[in-house]
mmCIF file of the N, C-alpha and C atoms, coordinates in Angstrom:
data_MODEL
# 
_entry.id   MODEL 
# 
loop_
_atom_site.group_PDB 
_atom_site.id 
_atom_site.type_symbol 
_atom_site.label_atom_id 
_atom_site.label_alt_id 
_atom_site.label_comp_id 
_atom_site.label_asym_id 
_atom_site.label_entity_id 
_atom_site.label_seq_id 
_atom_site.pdbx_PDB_ins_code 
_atom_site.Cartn_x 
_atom_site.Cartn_y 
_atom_site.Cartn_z 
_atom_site.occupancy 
_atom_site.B_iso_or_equiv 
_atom_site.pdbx_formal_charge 
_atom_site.auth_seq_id 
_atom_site.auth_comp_id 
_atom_site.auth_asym_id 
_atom_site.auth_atom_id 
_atom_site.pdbx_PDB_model_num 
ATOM 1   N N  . UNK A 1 1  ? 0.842   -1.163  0.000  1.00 0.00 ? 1  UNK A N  1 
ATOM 2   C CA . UNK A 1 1  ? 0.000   0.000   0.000  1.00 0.00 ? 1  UNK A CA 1 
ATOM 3   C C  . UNK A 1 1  ? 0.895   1.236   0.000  1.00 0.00 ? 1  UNK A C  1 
ATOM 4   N N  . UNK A 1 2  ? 0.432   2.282   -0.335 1.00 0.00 ? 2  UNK A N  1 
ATOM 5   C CA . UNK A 1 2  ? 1.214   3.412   -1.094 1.00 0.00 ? 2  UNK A CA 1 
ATOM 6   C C  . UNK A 1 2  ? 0.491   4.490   -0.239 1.00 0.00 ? 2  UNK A C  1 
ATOM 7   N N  . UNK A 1 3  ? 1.025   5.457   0.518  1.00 0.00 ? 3  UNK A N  1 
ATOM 8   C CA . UNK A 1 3  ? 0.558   6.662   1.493  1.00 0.00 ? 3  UNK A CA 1 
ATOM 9   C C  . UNK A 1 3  ? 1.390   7.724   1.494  1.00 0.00 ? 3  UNK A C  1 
ATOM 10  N N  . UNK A 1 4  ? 0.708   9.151   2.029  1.00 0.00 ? 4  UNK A N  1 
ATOM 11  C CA . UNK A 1 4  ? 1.335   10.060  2.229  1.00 0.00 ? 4  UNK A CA 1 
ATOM 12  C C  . UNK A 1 4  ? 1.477   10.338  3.718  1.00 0.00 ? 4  UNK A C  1 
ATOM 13  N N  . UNK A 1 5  ? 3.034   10.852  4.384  1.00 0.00 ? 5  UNK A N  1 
ATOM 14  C CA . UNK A 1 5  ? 2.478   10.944  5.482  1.00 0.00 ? 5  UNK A CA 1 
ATOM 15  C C  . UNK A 1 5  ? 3.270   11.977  6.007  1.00 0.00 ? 5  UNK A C  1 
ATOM 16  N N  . UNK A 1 6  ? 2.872   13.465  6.485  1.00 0.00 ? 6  UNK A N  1 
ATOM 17  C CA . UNK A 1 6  ? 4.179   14.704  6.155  1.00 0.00 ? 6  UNK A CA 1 
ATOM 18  C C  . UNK A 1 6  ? 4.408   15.027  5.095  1.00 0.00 ? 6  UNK A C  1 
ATOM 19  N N  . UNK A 1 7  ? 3.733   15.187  3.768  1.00 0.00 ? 7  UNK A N  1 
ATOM 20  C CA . UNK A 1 7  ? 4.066   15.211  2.657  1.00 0.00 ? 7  UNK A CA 1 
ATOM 21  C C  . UNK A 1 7  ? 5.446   14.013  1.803  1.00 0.00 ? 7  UNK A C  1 
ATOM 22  N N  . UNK A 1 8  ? 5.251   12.714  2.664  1.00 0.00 ? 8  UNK A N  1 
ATOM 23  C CA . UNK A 1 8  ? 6.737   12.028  2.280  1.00 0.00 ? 8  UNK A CA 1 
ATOM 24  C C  . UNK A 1 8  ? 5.466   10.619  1.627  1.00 0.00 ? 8  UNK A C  1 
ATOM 25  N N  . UNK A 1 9  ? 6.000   9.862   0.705  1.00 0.00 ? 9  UNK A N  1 
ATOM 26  C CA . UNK A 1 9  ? 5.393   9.128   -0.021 1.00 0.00 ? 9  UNK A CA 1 
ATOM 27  C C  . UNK A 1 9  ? 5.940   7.822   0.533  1.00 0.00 ? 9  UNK A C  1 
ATOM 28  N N  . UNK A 1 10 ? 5.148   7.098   1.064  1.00 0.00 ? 10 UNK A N  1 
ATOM 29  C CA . UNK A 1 10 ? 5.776   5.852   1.967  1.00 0.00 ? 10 UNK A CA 1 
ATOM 30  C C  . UNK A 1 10 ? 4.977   4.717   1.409  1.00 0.00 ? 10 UNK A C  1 
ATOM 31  N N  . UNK A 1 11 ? 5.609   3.099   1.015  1.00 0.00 ? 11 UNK A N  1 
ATOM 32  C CA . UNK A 1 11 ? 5.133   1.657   0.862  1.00 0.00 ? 11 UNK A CA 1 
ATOM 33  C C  . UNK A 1 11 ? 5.315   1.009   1.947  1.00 0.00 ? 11 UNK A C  1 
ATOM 34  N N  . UNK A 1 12 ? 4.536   0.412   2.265  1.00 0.00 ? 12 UNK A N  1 
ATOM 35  C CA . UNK A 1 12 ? 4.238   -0.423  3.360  1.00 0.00 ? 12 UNK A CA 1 
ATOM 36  C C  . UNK A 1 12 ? 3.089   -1.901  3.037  1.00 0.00 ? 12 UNK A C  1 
ATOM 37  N N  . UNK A 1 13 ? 3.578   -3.061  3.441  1.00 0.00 ? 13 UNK A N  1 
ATOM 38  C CA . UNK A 1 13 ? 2.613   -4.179  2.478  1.00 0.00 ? 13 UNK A CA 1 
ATOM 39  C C  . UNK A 1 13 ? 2.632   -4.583  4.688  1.00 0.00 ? 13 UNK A C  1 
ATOM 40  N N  . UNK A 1 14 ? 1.549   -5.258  4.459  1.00 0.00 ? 14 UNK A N  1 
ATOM 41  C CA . UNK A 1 14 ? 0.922   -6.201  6.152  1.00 0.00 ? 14 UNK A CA 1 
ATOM 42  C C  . UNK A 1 14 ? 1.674   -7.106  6.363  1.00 0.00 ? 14 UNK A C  1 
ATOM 43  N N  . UNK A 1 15 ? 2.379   -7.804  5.015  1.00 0.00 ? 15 UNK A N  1 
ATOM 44  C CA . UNK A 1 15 ? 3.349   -8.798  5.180  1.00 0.00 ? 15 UNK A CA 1 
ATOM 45  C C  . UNK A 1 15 ? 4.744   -8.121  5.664  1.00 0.00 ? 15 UNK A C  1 
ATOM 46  N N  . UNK A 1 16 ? 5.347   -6.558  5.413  1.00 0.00 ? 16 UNK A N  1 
ATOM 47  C CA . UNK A 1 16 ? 6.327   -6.381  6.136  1.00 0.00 ? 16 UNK A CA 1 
ATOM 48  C C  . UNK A 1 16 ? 6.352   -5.503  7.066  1.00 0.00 ? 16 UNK A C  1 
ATOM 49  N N  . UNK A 1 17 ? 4.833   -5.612  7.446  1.00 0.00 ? 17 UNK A N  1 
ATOM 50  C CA . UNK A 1 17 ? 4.458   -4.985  9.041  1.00 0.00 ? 17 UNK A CA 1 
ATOM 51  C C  . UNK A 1 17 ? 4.636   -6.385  10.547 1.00 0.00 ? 17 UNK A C  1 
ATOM 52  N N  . UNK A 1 18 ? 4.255   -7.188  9.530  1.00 0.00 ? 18 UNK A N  1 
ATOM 53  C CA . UNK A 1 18 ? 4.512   -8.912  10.414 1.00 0.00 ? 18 UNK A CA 1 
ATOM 54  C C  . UNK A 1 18 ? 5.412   -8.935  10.794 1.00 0.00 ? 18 UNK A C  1 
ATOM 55  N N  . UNK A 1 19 ? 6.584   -9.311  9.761  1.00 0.00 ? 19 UNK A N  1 
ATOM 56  C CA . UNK A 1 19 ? 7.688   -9.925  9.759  1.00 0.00 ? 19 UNK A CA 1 
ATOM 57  C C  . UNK A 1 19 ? 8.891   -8.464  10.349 1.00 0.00 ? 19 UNK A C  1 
ATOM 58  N N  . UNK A 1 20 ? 8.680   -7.858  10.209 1.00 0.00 ? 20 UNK A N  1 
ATOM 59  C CA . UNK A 1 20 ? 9.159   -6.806  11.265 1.00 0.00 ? 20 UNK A CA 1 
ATOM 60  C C  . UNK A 1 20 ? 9.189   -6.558  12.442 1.00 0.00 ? 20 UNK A C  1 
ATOM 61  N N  . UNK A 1 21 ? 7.486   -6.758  13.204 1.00 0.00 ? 21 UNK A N  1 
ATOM 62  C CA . UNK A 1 21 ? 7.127   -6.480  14.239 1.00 0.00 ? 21 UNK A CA 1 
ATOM 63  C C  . UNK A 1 21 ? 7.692   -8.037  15.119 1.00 0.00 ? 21 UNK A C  1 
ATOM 64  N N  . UNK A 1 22 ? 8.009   -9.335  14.434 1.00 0.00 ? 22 UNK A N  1 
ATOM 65  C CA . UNK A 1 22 ? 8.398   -9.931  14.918 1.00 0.00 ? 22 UNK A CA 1 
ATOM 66  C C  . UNK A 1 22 ? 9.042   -10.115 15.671 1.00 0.00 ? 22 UNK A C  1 
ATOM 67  N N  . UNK A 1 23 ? 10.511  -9.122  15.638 1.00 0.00 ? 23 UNK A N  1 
ATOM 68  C CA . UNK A 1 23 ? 11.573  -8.764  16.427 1.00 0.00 ? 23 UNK A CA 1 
ATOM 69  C C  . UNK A 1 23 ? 11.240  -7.733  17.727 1.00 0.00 ? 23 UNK A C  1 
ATOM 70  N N  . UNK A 1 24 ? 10.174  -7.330  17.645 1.00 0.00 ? 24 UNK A N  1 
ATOM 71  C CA . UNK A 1 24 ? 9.996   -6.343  18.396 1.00 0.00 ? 24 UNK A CA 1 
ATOM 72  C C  . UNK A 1 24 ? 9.042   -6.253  19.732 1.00 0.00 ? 24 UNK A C  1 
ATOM 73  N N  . UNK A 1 25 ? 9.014   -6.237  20.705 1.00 0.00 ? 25 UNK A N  1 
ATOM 74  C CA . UNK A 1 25 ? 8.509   -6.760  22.421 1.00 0.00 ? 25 UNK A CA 1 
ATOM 75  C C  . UNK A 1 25 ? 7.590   -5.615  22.272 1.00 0.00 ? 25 UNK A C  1 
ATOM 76  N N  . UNK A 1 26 ? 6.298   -5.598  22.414 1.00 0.00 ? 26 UNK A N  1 
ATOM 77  C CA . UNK A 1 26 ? 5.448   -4.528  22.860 1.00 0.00 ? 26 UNK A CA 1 
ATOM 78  C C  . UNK A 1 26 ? 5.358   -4.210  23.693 1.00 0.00 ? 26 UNK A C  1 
ATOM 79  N N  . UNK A 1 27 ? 5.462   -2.615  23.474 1.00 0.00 ? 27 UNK A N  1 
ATOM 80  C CA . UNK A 1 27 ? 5.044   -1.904  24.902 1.00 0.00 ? 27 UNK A CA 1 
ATOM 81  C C  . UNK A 1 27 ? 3.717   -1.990  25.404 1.00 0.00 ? 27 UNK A C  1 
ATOM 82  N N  . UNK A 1 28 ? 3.657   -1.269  27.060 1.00 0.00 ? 28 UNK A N  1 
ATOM 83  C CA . UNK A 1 28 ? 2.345   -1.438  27.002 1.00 0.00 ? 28 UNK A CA 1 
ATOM 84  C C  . UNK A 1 28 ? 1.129   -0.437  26.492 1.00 0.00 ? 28 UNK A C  1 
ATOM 85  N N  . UNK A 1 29 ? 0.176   -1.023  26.195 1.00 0.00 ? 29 UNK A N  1 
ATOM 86  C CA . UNK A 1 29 ? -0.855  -0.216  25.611 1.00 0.00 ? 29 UNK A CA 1 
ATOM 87  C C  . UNK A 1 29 ? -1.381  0.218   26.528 1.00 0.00 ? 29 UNK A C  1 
ATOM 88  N N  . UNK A 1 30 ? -1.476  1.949   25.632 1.00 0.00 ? 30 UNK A N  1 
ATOM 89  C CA . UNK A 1 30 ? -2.295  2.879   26.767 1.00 0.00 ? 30 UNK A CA 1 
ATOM 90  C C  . UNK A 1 30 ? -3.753  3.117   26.159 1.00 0.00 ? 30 UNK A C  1 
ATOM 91  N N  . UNK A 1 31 ? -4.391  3.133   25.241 1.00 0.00 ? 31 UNK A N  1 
ATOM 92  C CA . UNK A 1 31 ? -5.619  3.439   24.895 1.00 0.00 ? 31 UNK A CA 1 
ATOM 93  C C  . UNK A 1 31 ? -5.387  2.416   23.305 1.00 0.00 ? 31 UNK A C  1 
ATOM 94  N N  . UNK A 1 32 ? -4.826  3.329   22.349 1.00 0.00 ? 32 UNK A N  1 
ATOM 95  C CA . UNK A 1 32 ? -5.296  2.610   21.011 1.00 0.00 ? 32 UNK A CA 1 
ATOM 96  C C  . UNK A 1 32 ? -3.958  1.402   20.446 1.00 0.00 ? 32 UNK A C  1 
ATOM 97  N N  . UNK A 1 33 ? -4.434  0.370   19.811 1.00 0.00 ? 33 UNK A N  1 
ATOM 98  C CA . UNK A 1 33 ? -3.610  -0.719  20.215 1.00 0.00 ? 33 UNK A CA 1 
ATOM 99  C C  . UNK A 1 33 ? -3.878  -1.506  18.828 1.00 0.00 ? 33 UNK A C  1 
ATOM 100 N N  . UNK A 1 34 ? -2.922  -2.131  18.179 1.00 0.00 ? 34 UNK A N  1 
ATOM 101 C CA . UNK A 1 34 ? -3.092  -3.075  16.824 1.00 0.00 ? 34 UNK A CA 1 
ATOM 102 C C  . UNK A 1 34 ? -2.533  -4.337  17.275 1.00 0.00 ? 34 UNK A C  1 
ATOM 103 N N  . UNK A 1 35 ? -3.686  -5.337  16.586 1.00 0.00 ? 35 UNK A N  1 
ATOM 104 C CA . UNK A 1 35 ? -3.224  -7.089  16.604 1.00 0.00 ? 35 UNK A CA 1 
ATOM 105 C C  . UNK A 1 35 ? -2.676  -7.635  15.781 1.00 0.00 ? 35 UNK A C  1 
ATOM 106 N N  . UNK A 1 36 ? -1.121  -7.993  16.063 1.00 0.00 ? 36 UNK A N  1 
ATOM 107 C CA . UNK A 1 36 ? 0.282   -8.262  14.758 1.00 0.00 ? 36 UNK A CA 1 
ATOM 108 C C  . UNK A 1 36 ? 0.441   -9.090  15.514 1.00 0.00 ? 36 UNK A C  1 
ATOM 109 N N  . UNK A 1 37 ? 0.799   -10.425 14.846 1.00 0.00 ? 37 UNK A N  1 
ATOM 110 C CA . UNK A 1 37 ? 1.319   -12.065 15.666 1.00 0.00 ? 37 UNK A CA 1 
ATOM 111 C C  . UNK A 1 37 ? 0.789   -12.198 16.387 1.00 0.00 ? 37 UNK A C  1 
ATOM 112 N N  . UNK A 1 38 ? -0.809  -12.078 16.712 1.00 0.00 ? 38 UNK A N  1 
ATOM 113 C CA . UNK A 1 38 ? -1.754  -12.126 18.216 1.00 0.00 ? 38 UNK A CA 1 
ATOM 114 C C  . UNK A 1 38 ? -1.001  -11.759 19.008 1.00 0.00 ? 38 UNK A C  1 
ATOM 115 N N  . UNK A 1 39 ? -0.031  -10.686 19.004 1.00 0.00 ? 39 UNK A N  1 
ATOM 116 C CA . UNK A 1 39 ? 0.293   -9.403  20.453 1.00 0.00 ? 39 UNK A CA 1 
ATOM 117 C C  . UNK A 1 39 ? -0.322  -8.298  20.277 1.00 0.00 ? 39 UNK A C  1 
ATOM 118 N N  . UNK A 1 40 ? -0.671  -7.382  20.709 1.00 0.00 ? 40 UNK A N  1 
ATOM 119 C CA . UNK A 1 40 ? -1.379  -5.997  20.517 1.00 0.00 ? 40 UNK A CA 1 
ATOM 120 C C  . UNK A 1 40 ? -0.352  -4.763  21.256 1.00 0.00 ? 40 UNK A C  1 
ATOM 121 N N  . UNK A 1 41 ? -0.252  -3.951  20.219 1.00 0.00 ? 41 UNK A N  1 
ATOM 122 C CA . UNK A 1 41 ? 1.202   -3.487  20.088 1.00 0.00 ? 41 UNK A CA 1 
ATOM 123 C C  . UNK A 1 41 ? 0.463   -1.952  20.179 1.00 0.00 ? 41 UNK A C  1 
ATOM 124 N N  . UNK A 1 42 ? 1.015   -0.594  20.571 1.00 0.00 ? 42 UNK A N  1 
ATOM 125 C CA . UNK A 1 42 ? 0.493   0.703   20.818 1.00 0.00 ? 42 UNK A CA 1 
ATOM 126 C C  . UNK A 1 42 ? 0.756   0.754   19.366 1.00 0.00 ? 42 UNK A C  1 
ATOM 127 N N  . UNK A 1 43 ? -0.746  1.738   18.492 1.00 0.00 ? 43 UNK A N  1 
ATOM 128 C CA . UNK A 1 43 ? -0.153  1.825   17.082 1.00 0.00 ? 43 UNK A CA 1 
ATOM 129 C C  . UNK A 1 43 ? 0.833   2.788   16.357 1.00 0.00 ? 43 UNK A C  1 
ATOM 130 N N  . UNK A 1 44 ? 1.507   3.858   17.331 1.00 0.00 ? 44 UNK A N  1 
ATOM 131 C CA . UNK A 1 44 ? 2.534   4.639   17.376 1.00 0.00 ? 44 UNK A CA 1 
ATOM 132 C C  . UNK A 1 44 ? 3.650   3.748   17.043 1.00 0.00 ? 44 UNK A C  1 
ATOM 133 N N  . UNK A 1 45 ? 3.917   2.524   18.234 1.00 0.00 ? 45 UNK A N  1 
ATOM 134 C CA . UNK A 1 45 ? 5.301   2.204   17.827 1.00 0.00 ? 45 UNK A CA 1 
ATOM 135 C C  . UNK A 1 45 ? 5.834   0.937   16.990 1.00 0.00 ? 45 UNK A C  1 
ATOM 136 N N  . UNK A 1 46 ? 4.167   0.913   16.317 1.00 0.00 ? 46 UNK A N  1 
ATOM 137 C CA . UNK A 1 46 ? 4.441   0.022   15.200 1.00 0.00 ? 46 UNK A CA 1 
ATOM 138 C C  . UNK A 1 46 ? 4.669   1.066   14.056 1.00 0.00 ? 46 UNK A C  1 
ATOM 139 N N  . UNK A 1 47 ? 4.135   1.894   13.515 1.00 0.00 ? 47 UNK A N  1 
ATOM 140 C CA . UNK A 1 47 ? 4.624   3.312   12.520 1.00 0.00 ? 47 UNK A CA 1 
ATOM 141 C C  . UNK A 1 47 ? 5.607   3.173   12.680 1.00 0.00 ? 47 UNK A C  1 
ATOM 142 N N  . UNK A 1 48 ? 6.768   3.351   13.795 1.00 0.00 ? 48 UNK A N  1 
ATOM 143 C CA . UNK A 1 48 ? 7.522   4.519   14.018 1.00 0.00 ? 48 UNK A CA 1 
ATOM 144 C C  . UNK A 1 48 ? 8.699   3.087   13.516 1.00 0.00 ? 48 UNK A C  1 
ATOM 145 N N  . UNK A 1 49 ? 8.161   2.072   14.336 1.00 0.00 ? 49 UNK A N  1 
ATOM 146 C CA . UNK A 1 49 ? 9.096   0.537   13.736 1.00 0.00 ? 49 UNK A CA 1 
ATOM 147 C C  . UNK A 1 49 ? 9.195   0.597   12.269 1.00 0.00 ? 49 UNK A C  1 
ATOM 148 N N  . UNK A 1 50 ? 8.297   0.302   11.811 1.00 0.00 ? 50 UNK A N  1 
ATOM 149 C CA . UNK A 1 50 ? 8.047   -0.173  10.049 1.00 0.00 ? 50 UNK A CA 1 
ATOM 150 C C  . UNK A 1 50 ? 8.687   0.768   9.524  1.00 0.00 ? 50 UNK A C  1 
ATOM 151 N N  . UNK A 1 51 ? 8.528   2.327   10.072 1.00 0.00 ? 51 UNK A N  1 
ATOM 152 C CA . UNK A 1 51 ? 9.022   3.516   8.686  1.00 0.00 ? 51 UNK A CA 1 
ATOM 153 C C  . UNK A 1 51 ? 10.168  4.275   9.251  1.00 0.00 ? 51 UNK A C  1 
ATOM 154 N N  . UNK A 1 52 ? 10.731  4.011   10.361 1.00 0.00 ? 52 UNK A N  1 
ATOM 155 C CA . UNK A 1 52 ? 12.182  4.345   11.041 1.00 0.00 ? 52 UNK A CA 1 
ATOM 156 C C  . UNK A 1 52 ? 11.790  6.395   11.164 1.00 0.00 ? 52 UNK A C  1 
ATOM 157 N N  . UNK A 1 53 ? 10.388  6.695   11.392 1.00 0.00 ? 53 UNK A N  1 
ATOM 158 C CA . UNK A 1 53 ? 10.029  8.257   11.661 1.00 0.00 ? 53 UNK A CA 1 
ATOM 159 C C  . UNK A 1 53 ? 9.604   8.384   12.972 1.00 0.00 ? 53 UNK A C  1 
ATOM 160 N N  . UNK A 1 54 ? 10.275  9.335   14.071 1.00 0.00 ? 54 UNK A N  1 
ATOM 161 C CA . UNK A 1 54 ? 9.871   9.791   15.481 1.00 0.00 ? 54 UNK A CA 1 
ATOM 162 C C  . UNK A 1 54 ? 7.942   9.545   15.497 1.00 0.00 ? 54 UNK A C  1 
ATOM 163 N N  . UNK A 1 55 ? 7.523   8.946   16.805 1.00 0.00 ? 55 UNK A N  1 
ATOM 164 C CA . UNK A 1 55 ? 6.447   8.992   16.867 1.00 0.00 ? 55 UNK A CA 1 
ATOM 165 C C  . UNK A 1 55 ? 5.341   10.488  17.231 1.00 0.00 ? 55 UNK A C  1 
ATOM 166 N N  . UNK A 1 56 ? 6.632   11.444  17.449 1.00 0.00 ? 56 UNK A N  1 
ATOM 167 C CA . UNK A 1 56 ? 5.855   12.796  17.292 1.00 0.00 ? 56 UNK A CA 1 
ATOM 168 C C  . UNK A 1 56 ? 5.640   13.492  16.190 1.00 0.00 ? 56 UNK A C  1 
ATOM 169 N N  . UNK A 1 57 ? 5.972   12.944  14.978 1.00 0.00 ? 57 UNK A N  1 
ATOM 170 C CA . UNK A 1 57 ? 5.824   13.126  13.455 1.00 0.00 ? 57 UNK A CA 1 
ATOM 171 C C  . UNK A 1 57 ? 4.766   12.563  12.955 1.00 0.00 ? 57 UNK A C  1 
ATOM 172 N N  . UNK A 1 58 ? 3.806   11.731  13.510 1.00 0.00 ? 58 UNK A N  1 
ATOM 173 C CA . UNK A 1 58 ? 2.291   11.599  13.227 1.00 0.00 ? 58 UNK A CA 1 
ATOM 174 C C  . UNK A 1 58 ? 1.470   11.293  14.320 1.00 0.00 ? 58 UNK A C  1 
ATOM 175 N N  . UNK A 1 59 ? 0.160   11.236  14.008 1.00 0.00 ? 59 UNK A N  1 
ATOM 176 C CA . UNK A 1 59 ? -0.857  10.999  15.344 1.00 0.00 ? 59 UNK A CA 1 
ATOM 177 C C  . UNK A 1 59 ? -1.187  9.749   15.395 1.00 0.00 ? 59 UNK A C  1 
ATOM 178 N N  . UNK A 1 60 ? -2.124  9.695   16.168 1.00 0.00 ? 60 UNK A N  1 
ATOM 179 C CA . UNK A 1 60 ? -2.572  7.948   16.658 1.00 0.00 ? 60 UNK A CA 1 
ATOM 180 C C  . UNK A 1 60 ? -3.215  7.770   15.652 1.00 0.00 ? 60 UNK A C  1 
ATOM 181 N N  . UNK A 1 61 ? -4.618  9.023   14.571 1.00 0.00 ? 61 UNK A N  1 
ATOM 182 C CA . UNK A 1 61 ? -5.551  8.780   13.753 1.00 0.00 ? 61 UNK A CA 1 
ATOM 183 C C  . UNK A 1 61 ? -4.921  8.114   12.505 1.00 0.00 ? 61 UNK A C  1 
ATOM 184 N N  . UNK A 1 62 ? -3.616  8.797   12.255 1.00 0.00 ? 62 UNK A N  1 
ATOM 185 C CA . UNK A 1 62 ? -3.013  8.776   11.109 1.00 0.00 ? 62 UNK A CA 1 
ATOM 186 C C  . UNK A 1 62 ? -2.512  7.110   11.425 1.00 0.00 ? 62 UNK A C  1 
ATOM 187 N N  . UNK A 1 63 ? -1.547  6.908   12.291 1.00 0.00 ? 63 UNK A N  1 
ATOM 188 C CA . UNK A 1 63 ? -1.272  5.400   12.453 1.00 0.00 ? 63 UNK A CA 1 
ATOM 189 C C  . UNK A 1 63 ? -2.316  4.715   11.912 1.00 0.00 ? 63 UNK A C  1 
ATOM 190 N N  . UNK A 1 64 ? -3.764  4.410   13.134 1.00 0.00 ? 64 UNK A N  1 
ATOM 191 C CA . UNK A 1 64 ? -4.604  3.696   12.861 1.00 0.00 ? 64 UNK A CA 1 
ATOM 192 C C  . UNK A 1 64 ? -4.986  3.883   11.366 1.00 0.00 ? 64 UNK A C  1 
ATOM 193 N N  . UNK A 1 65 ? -5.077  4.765   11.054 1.00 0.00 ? 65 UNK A N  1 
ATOM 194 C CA . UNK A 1 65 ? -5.772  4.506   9.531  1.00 0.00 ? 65 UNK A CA 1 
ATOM 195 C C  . UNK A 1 65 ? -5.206  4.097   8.360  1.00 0.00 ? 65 UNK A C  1 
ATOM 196 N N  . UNK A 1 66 ? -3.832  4.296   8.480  1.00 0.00 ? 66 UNK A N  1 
ATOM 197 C CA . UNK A 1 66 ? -2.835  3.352   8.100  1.00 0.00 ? 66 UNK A CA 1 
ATOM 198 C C  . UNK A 1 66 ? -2.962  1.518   7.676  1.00 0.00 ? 66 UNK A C  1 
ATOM 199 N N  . UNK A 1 67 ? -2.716  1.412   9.505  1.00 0.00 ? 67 UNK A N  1 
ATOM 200 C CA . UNK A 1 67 ? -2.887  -0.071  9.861  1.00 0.00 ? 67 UNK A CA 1 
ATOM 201 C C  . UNK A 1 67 ? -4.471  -0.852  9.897  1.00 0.00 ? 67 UNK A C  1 
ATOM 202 N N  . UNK A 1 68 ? -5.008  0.150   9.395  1.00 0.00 ? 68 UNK A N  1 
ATOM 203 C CA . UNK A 1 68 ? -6.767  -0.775  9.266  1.00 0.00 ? 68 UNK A CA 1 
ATOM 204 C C  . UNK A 1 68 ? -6.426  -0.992  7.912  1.00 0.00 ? 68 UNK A C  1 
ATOM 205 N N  . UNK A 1 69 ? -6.232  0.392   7.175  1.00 0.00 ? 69 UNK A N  1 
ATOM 206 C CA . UNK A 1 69 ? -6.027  -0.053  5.390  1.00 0.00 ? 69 UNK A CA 1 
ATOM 207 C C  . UNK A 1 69 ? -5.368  -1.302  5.020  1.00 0.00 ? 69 UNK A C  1 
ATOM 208 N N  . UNK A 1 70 ? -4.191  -1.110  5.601  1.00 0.00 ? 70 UNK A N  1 
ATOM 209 C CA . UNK A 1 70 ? -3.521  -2.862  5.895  1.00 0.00 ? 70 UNK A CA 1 
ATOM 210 C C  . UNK A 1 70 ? -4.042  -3.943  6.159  1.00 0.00 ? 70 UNK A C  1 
ATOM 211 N N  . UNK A 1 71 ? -5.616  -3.926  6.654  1.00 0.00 ? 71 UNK A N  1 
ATOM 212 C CA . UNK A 1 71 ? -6.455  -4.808  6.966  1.00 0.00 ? 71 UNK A CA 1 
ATOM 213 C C  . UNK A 1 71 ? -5.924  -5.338  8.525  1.00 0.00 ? 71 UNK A C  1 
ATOM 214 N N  . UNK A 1 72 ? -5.188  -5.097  9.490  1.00 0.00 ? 72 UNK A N  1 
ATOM 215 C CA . UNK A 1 72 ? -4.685  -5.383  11.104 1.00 0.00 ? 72 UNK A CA 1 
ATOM 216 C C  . UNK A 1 72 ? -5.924  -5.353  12.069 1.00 0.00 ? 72 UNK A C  1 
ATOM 217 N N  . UNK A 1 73 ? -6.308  -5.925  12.489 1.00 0.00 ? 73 UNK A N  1 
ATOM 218 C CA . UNK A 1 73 ? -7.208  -5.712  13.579 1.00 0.00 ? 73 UNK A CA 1 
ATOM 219 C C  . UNK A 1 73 ? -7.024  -4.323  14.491 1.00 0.00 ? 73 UNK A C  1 
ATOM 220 N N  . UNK A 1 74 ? -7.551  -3.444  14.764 1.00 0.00 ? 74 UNK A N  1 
ATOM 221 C CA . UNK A 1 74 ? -7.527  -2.418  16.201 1.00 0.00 ? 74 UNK A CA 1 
ATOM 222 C C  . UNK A 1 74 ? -8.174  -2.791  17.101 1.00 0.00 ? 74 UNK A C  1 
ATOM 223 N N  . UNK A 1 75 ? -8.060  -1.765  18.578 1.00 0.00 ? 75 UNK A N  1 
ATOM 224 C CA . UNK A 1 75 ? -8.661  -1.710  19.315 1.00 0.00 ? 75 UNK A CA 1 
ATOM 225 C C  . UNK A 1 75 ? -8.627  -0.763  20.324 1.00 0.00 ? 75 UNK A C  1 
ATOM 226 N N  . UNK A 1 76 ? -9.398  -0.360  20.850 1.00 0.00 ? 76 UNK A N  1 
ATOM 227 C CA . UNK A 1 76 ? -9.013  0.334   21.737 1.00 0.00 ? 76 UNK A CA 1 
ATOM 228 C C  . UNK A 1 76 ? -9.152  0.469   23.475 1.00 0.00 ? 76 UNK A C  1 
ATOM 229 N N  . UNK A 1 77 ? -8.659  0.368   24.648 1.00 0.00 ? 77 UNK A N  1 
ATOM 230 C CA . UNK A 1 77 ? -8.677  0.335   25.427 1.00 0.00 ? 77 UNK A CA 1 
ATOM 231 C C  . UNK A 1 77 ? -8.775  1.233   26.279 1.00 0.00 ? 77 UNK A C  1 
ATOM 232 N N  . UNK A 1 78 ? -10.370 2.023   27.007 1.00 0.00 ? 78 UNK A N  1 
ATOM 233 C CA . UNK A 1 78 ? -10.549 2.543   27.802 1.00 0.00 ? 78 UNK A CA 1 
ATOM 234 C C  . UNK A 1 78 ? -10.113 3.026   28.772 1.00 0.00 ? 78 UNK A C  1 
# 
């Protein structure tokens, strides 16, 4: 899938959101949260994993809408 994000033109496929996040221990979730390898990962520091950009360079909306297009499960926690 093909996005803009900051005006920067970024590819990203679900298959190398997987196999990425593999290596990577989730933090814990504070409210909004994505399901990669049945762990549920904050969706900030899966962005910030996959596209190597500070997580204060986009929002949670922008993540999530990202990672739904990708077809990932969300969720969010109260």
């Amino acid at each position: 899938m093909e996005f803009v994000l900051r005006g920067r033109v970024y590819r990203l496929t679900k298959e190398e959101v997987e196999v990425k996040m593999r290596e990577v221990e989730p933090e814990p979730v504070r409210k909004h949260y994505v399901v990669i390898n049945g762990r549920k990962y904050p969706v900030k520091q899966v962005i910030e994993a996959c596209l190597g950009i500070p997580r204060l360079d986009f929002t949670t909306q922008q993540a999530r809408r990202i990672l739904s297009r990708l077809g990932f499960e969300l969720g969010f926690r109260a």
